[in-house]
N, C-alpha and C positions, 0 to 999 in steps of 0.2 A: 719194601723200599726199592730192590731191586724190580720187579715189577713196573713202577708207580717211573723209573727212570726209564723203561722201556717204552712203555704209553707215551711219554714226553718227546723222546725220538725219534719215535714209527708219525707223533704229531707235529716234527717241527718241519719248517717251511723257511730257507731260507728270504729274507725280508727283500732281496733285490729282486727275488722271481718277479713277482706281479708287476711292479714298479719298469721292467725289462719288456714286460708283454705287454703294456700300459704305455708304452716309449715306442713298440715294432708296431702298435696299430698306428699311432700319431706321425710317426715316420710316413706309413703307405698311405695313411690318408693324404697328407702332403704332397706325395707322389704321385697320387690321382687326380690331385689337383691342379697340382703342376703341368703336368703333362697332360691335363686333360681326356685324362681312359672316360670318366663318365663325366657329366654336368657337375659344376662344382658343389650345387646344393643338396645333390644326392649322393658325392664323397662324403661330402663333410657329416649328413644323415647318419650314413651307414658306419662310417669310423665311430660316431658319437654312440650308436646303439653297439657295436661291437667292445664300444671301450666300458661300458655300461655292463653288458653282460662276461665279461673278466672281470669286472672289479668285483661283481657278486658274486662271482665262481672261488674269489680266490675270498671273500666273506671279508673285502673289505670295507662294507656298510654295515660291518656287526651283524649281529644274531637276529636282528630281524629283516634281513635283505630286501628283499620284494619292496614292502611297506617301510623301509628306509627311501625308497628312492620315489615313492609316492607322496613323502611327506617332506621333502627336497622340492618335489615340482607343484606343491601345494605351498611352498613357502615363497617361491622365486614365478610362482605363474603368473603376474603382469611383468616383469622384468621379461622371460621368456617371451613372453606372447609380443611386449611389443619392439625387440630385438628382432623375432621374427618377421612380424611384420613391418617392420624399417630397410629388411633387407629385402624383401619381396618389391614395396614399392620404390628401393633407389634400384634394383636393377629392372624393372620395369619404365620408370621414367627415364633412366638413364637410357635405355633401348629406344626413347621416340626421340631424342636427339634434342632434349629442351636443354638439358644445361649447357651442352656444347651450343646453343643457340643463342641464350644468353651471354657467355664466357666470349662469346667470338662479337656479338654486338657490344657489349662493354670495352673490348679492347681496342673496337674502331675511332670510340670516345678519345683514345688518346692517341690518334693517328700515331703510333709508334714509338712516340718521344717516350727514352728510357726512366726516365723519373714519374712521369705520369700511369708509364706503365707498371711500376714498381707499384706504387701506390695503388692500382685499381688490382693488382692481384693482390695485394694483401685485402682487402676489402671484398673481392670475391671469395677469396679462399676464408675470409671469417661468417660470411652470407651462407657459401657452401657446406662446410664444416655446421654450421649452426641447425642446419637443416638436415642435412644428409648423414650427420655421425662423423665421428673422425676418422676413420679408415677410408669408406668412399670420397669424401670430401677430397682428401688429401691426394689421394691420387686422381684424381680426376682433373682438380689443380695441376700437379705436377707433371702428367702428360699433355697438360696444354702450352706448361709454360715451355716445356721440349718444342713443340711443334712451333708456337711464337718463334725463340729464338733460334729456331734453325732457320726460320723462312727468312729471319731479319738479320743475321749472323753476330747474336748477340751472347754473349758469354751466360750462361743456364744459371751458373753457381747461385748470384746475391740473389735469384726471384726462386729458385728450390729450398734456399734456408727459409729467407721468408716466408713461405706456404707452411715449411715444417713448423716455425716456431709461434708463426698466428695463427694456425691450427691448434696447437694444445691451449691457443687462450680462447679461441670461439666453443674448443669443447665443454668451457664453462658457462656459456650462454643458457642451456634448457636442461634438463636434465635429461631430456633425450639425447645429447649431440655427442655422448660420450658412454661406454656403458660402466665406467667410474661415476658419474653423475647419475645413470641410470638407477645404478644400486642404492647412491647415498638418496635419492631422491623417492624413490617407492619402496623402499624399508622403511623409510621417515614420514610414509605419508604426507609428504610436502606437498601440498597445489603446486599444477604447473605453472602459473602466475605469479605464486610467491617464491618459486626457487626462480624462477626468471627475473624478478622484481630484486635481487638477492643476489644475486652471482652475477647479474649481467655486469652493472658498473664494473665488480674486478675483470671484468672479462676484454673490456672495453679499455678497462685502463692499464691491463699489461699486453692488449694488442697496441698500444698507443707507444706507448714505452720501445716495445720492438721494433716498431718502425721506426723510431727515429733514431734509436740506434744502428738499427740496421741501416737507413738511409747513411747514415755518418760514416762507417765503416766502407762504405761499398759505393760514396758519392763521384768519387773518383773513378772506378770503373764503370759505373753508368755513363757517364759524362765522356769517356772515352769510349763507350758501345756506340755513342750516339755519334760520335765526330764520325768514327771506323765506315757507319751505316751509309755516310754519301751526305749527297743534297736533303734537305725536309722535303722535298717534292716527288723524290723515290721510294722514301720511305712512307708515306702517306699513301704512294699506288699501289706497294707490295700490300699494306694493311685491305685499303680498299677492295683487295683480291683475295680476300678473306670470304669466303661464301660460308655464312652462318647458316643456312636450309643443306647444305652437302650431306648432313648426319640424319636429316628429317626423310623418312623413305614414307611418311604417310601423316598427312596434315590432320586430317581427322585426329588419328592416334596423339599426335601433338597437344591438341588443344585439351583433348580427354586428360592427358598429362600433367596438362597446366592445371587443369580444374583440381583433380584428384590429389595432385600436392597441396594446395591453398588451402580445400578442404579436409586435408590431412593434418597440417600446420595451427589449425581453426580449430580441428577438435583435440588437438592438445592442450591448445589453450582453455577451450570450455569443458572439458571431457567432469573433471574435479565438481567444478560450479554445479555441471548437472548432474550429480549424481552416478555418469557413467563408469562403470568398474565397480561401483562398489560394491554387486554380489562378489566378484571375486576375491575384495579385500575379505569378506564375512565369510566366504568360503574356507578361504585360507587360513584366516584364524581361529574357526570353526575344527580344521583339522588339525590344526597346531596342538591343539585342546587336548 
């Protein structure tokens, strides 16, 4: 007995340890990221493989380690794969300067006026989000609506909530645009046309909801953005002075840009219909097995 309580002693591990080592990678990867020591997608690589090989070390995937974490990335491999590849091609496209091209043509549409322009961020930021995920979306939004209302001297606040809050309604648009959606949608085997077919209306109708509350709330400072801004004749030329090709450092790469999202966009739509992915669904629950 005495024995059999030694063994249990010399075995015990208190339970904060790992949880402590598992918290100082995630910290410094943060840190690298932050501050930019390496490219962020080989912080974030190398924290993820280092948080991986402590958590085996400390035999938190059970007794079968190794082949624990191979039957994790045989469970979640489309999930994975096209998380991966969402972030490869929003900072790729994002690098030829198309959405800031877009973002900045759309805004000309409302030469300036604060209600109009209320209105078309929320509308980009549900276009953008839908497309691009809600984390890039949203910021890519929200550093433009900085740069609008600095140029025009317009109060940031009512066009920052709005991006925030019709963003988490556009992440219900695909099941891509969210990786909440991502999960409930490829564990579910859902086509991407029928969770689109499915989610879009709610998605559509509590971005609807938002804006008009939000317009309500926030109609009176717009309305006083626009009096503060001058004549509609200044404000029209500051807009004007908008150069949408500024971010564009190579047209070629532009257009590549264009093409490669649409047909990005296109084979989510059809990827289901044709049969694409399905070895890995049969892979995956091949290993499940």
């Amino acid at each position: 007995m005495f024995i059999a309580s030694e063994e249990v002693t010399a075995n015990f591990e208190p339970t904060w340890i790992p949880m402590a080592v598992l918290g100082v990678i995630m910290v410094i990867t943060y840190l690298f990221i932050a501050f930019e020591r390496l490219h962020k997608s080989v912080s974030a690589i190398v924290g993820a493989i280092a948080a991986v090989v402590a958590a085996m070390a400390f035999g938190l995937f059970g007794t079968e380690g190794y082949d624990s974490v191979h039957t994790i990335l045989g469970h979640d491999i489309n999930i994975l794969g096209v998380i991966i590849g969402t972030s490869i091609l929003v900072d790729t496209v994002g690098g030829s300067g198309l959405f800031h091209f877009i973002a900045i043509r759309v805004v000309k549409m409302t030469h300036g006026e604060p209600r109009k322009l209320f209105l078309f961020v929320c509308i980009l930021t549900f276009v953008f989000v839908s497309l691009l995920t809600l984390a890039p979306g949203s910021l890519l939004m929200a550093s433009l609506v900085l740069v609008i209302c600095r140029t025009l001297g317009y109060h940031p606040k009512p066009y920052l909530i709005a991006v925030a809050i019709v963003a988490n309604s556009a992440a219900l648009t695909t099941f891509s645009s969210g990786i909440a959606t991502l999960m409930i949608g490829t564990a579910a085997q859902i086509p991407y046309v029928h969770f689109f077919i499915g989610s879009t209306p709610l998605a559509f109708a509590t971005a609807i909801v938002a804006y008009v509350v939000l317009m309500k709330i926030y109609k009176k400072q717009l309305v006083a953005d626009g009096e503060a801004a001058g004549a509609e004749a200044d404000r029209k030329l500051k807009v004007a002075n908008f150069d949408e090709w500024a971010l564009v450092k190579n047209r070629k790469v532009f257009w590549r840009s264009a093409a490669v999202l649409g047909m990005t966009v296109v084979g989510f739509a059809t990827a289901q219909l044709l049969n694409v992915g399905s070895t890995s669904w049969r892979w995956s629950a091949e290993w499940r097995r």
